[in-house]
C-alpha positions in Angstrom: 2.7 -0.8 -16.5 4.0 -1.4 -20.0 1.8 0.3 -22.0 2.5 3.9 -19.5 5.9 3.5 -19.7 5.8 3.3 -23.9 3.7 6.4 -23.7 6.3 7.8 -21.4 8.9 6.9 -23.8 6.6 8.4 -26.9 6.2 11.6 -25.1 10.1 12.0 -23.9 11.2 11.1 -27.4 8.5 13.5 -29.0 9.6 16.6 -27.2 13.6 15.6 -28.1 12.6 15.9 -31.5 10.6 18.6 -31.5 12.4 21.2 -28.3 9.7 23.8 -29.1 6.6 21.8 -28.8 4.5 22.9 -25.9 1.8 21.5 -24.1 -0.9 21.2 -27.0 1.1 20.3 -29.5 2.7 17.3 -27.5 -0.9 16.0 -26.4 -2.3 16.0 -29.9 1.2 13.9 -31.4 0.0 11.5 -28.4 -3.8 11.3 -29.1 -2.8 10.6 -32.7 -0.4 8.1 -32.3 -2.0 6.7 -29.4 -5.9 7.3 -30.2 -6.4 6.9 -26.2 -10.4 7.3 -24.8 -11.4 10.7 -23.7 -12.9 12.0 -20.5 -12.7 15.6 -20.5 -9.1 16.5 -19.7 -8.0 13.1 -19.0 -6.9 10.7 -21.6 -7.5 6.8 -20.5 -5.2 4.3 -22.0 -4.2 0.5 -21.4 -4.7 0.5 -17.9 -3.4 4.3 -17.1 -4.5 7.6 -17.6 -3.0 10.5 -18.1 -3.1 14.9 -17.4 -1.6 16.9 -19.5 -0.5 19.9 -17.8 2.0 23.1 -18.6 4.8 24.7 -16.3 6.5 27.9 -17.6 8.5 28.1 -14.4 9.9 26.0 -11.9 7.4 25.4 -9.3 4.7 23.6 -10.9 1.4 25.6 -9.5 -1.1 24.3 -11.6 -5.0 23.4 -10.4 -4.9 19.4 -12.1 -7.9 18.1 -11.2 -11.2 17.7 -9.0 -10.7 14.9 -6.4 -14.0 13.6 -7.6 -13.2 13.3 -11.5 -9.6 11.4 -9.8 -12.3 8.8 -7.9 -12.4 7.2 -11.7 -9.0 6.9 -12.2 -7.6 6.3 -8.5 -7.4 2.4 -8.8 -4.7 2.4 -12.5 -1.8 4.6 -12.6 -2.6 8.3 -12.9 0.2 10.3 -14.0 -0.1 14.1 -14.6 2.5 14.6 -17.8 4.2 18.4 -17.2 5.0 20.2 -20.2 8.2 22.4 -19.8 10.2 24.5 -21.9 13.3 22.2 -22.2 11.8 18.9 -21.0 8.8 16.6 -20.1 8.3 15.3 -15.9 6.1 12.6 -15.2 4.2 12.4 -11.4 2.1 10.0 -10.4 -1.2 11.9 -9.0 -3.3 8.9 -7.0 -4.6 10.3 -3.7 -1.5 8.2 -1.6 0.4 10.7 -3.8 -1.8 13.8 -2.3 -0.9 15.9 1.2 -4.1 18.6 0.6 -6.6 19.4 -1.6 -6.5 23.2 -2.4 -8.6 24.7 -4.1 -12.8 24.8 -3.3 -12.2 22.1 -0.7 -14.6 23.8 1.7 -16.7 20.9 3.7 -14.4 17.9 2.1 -15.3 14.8 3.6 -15.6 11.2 3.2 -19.5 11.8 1.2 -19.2 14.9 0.3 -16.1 14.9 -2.1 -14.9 18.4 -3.0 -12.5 20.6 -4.1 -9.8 20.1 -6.5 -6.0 19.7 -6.4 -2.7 21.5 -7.7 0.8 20.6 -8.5 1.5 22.1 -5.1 -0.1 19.1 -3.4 1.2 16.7 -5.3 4.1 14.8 -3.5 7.5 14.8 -5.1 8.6 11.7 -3.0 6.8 9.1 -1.2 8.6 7.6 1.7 12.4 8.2 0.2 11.3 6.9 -3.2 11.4 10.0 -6.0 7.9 10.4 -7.6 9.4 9.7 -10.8 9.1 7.4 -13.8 11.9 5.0 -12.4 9.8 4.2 -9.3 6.2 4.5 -10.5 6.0 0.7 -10.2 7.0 0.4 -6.6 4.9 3.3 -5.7 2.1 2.6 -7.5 2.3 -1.1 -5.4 2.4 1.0 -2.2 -0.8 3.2 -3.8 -2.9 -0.2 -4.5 -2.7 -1.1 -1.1 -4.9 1.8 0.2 -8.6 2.1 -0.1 -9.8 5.2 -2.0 -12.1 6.0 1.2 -8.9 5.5 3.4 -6.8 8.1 1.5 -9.6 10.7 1.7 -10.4 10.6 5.5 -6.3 11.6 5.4 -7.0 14.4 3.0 -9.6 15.7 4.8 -7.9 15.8 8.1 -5.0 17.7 6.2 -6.7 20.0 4.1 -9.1 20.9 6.8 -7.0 20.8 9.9 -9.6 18.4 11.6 -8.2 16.2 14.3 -10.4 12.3 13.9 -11.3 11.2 16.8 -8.5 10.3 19.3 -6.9 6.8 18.7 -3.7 6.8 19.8 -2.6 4.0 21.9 -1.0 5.4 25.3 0.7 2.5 26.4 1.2 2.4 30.9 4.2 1.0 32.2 2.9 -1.9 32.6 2.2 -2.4 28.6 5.6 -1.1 27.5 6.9 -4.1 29.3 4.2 -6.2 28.1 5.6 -5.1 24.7 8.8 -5.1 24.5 8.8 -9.0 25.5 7.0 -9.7 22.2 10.0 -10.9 20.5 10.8 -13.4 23.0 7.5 -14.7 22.6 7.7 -14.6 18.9 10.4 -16.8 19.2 8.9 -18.6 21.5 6.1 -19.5 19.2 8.0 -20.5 16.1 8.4 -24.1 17.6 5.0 -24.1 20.0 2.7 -27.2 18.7 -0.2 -24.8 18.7 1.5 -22.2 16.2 2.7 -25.2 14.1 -0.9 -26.8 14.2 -2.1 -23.6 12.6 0.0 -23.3 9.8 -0.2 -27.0 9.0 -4.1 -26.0 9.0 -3.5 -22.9 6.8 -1.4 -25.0 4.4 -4.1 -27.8 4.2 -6.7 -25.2 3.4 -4.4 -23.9 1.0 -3.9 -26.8 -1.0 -7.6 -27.6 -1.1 -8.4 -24.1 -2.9 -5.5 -24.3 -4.9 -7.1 -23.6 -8.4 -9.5 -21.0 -6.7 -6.8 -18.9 -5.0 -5.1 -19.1 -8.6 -8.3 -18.0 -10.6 -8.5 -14.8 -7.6 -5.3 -14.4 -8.4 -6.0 -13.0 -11.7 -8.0 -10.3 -10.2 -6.5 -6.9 -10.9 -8.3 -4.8 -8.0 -5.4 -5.5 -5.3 -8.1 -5.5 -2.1 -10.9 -7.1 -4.1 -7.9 -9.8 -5.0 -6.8 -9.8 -1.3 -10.3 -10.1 0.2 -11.4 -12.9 -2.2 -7.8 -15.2 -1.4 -8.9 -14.8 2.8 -12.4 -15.6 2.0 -11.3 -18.7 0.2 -9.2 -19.3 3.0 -11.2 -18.5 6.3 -14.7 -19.6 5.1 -15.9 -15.9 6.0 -15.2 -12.7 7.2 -14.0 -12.6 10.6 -14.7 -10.1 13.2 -11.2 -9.7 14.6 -10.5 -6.0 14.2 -6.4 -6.5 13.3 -6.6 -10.1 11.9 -8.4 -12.5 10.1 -8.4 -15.9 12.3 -7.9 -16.1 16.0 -6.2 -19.3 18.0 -5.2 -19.8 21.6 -1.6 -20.3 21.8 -0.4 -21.0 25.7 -2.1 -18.8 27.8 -2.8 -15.9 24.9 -4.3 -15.5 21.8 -2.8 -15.8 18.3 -4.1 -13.6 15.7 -3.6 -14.6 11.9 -3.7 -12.2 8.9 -3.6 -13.3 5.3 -1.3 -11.7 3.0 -0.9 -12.6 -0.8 2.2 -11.9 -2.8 2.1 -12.1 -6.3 5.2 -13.6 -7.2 5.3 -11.9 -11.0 4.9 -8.4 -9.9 5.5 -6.1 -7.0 3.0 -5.3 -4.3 3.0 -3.9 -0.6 0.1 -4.6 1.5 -0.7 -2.6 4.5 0.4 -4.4 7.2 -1.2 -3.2 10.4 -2.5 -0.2 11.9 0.3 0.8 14.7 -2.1 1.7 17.7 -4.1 -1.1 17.5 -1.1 -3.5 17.0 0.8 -1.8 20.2 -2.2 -2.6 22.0 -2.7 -6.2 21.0 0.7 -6.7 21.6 0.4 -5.2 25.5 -1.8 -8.3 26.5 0.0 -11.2 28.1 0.3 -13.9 25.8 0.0 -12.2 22.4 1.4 -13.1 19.4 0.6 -11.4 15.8 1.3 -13.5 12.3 0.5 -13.4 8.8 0.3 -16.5 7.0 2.3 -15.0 3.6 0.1 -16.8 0.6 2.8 -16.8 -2.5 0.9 -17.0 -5.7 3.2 -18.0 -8.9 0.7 -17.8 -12.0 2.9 -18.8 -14.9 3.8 -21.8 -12.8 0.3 -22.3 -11.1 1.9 -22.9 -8.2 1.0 -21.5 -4.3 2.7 -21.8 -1.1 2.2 -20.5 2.2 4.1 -20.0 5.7 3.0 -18.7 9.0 5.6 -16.1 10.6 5.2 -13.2 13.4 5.3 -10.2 12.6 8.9 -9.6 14.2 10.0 -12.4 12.1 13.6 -11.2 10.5 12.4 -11.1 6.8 8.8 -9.8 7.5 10.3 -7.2 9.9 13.0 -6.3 7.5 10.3 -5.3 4.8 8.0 -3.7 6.8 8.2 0.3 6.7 6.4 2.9 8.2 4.6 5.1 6.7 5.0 8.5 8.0 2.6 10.7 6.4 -0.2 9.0 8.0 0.4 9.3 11.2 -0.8 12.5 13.1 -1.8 14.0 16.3 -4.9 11.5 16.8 -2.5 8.1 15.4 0.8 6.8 14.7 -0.1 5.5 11.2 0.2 2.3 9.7 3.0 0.1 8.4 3.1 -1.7 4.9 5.1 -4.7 3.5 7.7 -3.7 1.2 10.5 -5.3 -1.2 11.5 -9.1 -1.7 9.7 -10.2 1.0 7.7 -13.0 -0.9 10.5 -15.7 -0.1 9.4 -15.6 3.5 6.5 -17.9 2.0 8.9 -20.3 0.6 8.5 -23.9 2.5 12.4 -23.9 2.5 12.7 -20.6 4.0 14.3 -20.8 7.6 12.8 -18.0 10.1 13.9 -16.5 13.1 13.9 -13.6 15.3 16.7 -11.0 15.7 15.2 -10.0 19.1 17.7 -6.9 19.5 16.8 -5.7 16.0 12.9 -6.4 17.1 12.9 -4.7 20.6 14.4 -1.9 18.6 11.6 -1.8 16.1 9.2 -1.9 18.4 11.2 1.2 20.7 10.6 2.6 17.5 6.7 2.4 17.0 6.2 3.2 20.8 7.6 6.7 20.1 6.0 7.7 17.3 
């Protein structure tokens, strides 16, 4: 992110010294002081690229770009630079960033990418955080954990008013309470042999592709970097639809996911789609976990801990996000903040089942 944010910092200073400067005359004092690559209207520098755009008002109404010229650029930091009369805003355009596409969007869908997108549609916060320079980091971590093909199958439900097909969870009595006595069975499994047999396992495998999980670590794509760390982990894919490795605990089933934290930057991996985890957690005997994978690069170092999903730390940085939940779905959740020293051997976890009965009260209504 270093490289945006001196560009940021050229442009902001550029247009202090020079009030008048409009649109063109701020992007040319960039190109030559930054000589970045060229793709039409978009200029590609270290790892970013950037839109210059113009707003003579207030509301910035602008057509940006085509949703299939943004499929290049989706993956880095794409921040549409808005040229006004007294000062210079910075968004970050990524689809996450997206509610519609407005203009010529006529039969968008997942392979058949049309239309193009203004400032309209453009959101100006994401989940409480302001679209801003200050946050760009943290939101471009929640952006990375998305799929481009993920984000579009949202924009075309929004921008076309299609309902996908119906997968909302409609829990029956019987699965509420099934549900709601997930915590005590979280806890429950913190000290069962079976759960600690698993993450002894996990840590074993761990060790063993130490320097491999460091070399994937190095991978910038942060799903091609997440799916190479479980393959190294699991052996192969697994056909589990929530996680990645299945083991019978008592008389249920525990399902294992595999999240990496880099310990050197932020990230927030999507955690679990809400429906299907609702569900999973309505059979008798189910427990959910992630074995956290902490990666330290400078120190070559990796460690990693098996915890449920209503584990206090894990629970405490998992949010939901709202704007992709909808008539047919109650969204998804994603892993947020400091959570990386839930993966430290050290770390002592528990279960606030008050705090987790609420959380899950929470999800059921949504």
């Amino acid at each position: 992110m270093q490289p945006l944010f001196v560009s940021i910092e050229f442009i902001c200073k550029f247009k202090a010294e020079h009030p008048a400067a409009d649109k063109a005359t701020i992007q040319a004092a960039y190109i030559q002081a930054f000589n970045p690559n060229k793709a039409r209207s978009v200029l590609v520098g270290d790892g970013f690229a950037l839109r210059f755009s113009e707003a003579r008002t207030g509301s910035f109404s602008n057509t940006v770009l085509s949703l299939s010229a943004l499929q290049a650029y989706d993956a880095r930091p794409f921040v549409v630079v808005i040229v006004r009369p007294d000062r210079v805003d910075f968004m970050l355009a990524n689809t996450t960033f997206l509610k519609k596409v407005s203009h010529s969007s006529l039969q968008l869908r997942r392979d058949n990418i049309k239309g193009s997108f203004n400032g309209t549609d453009i959101m100006t916060d994401y989940e409480g955080l302001p679209n801003s320079p200050s946050q760009f980091e943290g939101l471009f971590a929640l952006h990375s954990a998305f799929t481009w093909e993920e984000n579009v199958d949202r924009l075309v439900e929004a921008t076309n008013a299609i309902v996908g097909r119906d997968n909302r969870f409609r829990p029956s009595e019987n699965d509420v309470a099934m549900i709601m006595e997930a915590p005590a069975r979280a806890v429950a499994a913190l000290a069962a042999t079976q759960f600690l047999d698993t993450e002894r396992e996990l840590c074993e495998r761990l060790e063993a592709q130490r320097d491999a999980i460091l070399s994937a670590a190095m991978i910038d794509n942060v799903n091609l970097r997440g799916n190479a760390i479980e393959q190294l982990l699991t052996g192969a894919g697994n056909a589990h639809e929530l996680g990645d490795l299945v083991r019978p605990l008592g008389k249920g089933q525990l399902v294992v996911d595999i999240k990496t934290k880099l310990l050197d930057r932020a990230s927030a991996p999507k955690a679990y789609n809400i429906d299907k985890m609702l569900k999973f957690l309505a059979e008798p005997g189910s427990v959910f976990s992630f074995f956290m994978v902490a990666v330290d690069i400078h120190m070559e170092a990796v460690s990693g801990r098996l915890l449920p999903i209503l584990e206090s730390a894990l629970l405490e940085a998992t949010g939901v996000q709202h704007h992709w939940a909808g008539r047919a779905s109650r969204g998804v959740t994603q892993l947020s903040g400091q959570f990386g020293r839930a993966s430290e051997p050290a770390y002592q976890a528990s279960v606030d089942l008050n705090r987790a009965c609420s959380f899950l009260k929470t999800l059921l209504v949504l």
